[in-house]
PASE-393668 format. One record per residue (C-alpha): x, y, z. Coordinates in steps of 0.25 Angstrom, whole numbers, plus 5000, padded with zeros to 4 digits. Layout:
XYZ ...
% end
This chain:
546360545352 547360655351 548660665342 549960635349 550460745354 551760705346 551560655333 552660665327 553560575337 552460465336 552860425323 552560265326 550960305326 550360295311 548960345317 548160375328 546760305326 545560395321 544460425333 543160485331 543160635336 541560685339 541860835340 540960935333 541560875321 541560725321 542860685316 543660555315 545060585318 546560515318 548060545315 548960485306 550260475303 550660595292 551860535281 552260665277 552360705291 552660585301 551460645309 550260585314 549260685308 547660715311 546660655300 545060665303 543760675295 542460705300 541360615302 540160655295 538860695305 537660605306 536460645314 536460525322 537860545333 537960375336 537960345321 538960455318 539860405328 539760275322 540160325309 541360405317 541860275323 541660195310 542460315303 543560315314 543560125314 543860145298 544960245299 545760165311 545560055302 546160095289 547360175299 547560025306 547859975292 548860095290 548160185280 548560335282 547760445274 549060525270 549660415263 548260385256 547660505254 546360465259 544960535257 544360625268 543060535267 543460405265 542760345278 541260395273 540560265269 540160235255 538760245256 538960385262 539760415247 538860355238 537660425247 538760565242 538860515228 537560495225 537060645230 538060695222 537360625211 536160655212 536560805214 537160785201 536060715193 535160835200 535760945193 535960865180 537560815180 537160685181 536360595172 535260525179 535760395173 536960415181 536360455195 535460325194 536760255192 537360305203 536460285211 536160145208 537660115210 537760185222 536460085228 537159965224 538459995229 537760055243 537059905243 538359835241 538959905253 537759875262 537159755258 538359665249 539659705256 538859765270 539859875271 538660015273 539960085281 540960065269 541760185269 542460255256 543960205257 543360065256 542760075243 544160025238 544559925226 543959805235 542759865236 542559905221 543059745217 541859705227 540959795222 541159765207 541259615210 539959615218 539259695207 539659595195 539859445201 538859455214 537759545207 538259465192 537859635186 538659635171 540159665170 539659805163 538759855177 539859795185 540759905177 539760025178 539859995194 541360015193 540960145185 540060195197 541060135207 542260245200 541260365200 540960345212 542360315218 542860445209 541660535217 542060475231 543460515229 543060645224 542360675237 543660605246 542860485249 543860385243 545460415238 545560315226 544560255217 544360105219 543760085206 545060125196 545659995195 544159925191 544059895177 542659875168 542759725165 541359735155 542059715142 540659695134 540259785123 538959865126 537859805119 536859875112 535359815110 534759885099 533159895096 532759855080 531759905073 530459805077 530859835092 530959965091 529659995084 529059895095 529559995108 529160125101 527660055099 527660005112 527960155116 526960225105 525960135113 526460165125 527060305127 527360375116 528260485124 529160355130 529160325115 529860465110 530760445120 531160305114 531160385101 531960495104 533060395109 533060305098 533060415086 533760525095 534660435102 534560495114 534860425129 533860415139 534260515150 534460605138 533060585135 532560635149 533260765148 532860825134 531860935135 530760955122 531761095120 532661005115 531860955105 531861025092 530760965081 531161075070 532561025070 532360875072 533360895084 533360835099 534460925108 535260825119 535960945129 537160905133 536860905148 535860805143 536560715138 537360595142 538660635134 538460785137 538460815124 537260925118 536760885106 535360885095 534960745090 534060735078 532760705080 532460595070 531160605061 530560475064 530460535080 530160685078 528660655076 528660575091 529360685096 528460805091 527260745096 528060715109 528360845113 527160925106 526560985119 527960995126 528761105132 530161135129 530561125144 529960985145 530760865144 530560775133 530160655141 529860685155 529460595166 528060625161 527960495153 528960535143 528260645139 528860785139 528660855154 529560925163 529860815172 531160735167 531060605165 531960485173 532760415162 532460275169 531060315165 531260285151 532160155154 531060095164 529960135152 530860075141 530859925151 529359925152 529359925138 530359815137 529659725145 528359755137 528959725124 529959615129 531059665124 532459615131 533259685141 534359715130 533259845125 533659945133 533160085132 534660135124 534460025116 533460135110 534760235107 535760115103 534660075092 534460225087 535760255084 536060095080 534960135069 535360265067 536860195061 536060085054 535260185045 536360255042 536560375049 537860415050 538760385062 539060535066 537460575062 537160465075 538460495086 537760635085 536160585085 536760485098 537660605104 539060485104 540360545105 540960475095 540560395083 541060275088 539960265100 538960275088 539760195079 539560085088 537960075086 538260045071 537559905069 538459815064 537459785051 537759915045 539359905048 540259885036 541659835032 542659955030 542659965015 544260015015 544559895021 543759785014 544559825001 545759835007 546959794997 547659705007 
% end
């Protein structure tokens, strides 16, 4: 279809209807009426190639039904400020996002905790569009405030998942609404007016003495190098994707010293931890015929090697062993962590000794390990003349 050959006199027109145009270049093409200039004006996009012409033209004629559609219902891009790559379907972002993740967790930028996230997000949502709502095509501009009510509602009354994953999916859902716009897929992000409705206090589930003593003899028995790692977090407080990055160079027995490098860390802060005296014997023997390149625990059954150990590794090891011992679901593999430092306060080690041993940046988020045993009443206030 060809423009009128006076535009400007056919000011009643709003639009001429997109058409698909298979030239060297397949574009989808249409005019619409400029504001600013009282004008109809050309807009096109391309349509991306695929080695297979029938499908290709299906996507084109798909492409060319959604923008007649949405210019029916009177949208017009200069008013709206629309993105360049609105009509390319969600699966075909996520399939984006997710290489762009995995480019990033190659080189390091991104921690292996998130990329499984992200990836784990990005299969459900891909299932609720093909298999809950049946919508494969859905394209970008429709991933709107509907769709993010849906999607949230779906997640916590038909799936019945807890208030606080229905909040990380809302999480996901904004990073990955603020990437798409970022690359021109969408304009707005859907997500903004959402709110967390998980108003519960995170719970932490500490390990006692008695069970303690029960998991490391179940690993003395066991594996005694998946035992040093439970050590290591307990005494040295360390988390567990930490664990699989530290290298026996940053070990220093004289010293009594473990160093967590920056890049390494959750918090990006670099930073030497004390190596208790109760671990440093475990330790020694651990790493007595290692090399300094190697990794502390590797994929080698925990022992030093060069080949870096997955951190779900350590989390499947620590359920076998919860199954074996019976222990409740509530032990989680931090719980190791949350107790260390729990009894790190209770001993009485100073708060600001324990913020630098768990690398917190404030004392507050220490602070609120303290067991409420060892709190006491504010002296200044109990004899208060008032």
């Amino acid at each position: 279809m060809s423009k009128p050959q006076n535009s400007s006199k056919a000011l009643f027109v709003d639009y001429i209807p997109a058409e698909l145009k298979e030239n060297k270049v397949w574009i989808i093409e249409y005019y619409v009426k400029n504001p600013f200039t009282e004008e109809l004006q050309r807009k096109r996009f391309r349509v991306k190639p695929l080695k297979n012409i029938t499908e290709r033209r299906k996507l084109g004629k798909r492409m060319v039904a959604e923008v007649n559609k949405r210019l029916e219902s009177g949208w017009n891009p200069f008013y709206q400020n629309k993105g360049t790559k609105e009509l390319t379907k969600v699966v075909d972002a996520l399939s984006l996002f997710m290489r762009r993740t995995k480019r990033e967790y190659d080189d390091a930028n991104v921690r292996y905790d998130t990329y499984k996230t992200y990836r784990s997000q990005c299969a459900v949502l891909e299932s609720y569009l093909l298999e809950v709502i049946e919508k494969p095509d859905l394209l970008c501009y429709q991933l709107d405030e509907d769709f993010v009510g849906n999607y949230l509602d779906h997640v916590r009354y038909d799936k019945g998942l807890s208030a606080r994953t229905r909040d990380n999916y809302l999480g996901f859902l904004g990073t990955l609404c603020a990437f798409l716009i970022s690359k021109k897929y969408m304009v707005t992000n859907p997500t903004q007016n959402f709110h967390k409705i998980n108003r519960k206090e995170k719970r932490r589930t500490l390990i006692d003495k008695p069970m303690r003593s029960m998991i490391f003899d179940y690993w003395q028995n066991r594996s005694e190098a998946y035992l040093v790692l439970c050590m290591v977090c307990y005494y040295c407080l360390i988390r567990r994707t930490e664990l699989t990055k530290i290298t026996v160079s940053d070990i220093s027995l004289s010293n009594s010293t473990l160093w967590i490098d920056g890049s390494d860390s959750k918090n990006r802060k670099s930073k030497h931890v004390t190596i208790p005296d109760k671990l440093m014997p475990f330790l020694a023997n651990h790493i007595k015929s290692a090399k300094n390149a190697d990794f502390l625990f590797s994929a080698n059954e925990f022992q030093p090697g060069q080949r870096r150990l997955r951190p779900d590794r350590i989390t499947r090891n620590w359920e076998y062993m919860r199954k074996d011992l019976q222990l409740g679901n509530e032990i989680h593999w931090y719980s190791l962590k949350d107790s260390g430092i729990t009894d790190l306060l209770a001993a009485g080690v100073p708060l600001i000794s324990v913020r630098d041993q768990a690398r917190h940046h404030s004392s507050a988020q220490t602070d609120a390990y303290t067991p409420r045993k060892i709190l006491k009443a504010n002296q200044n206030i109990r004899t208060a003349d008032i």
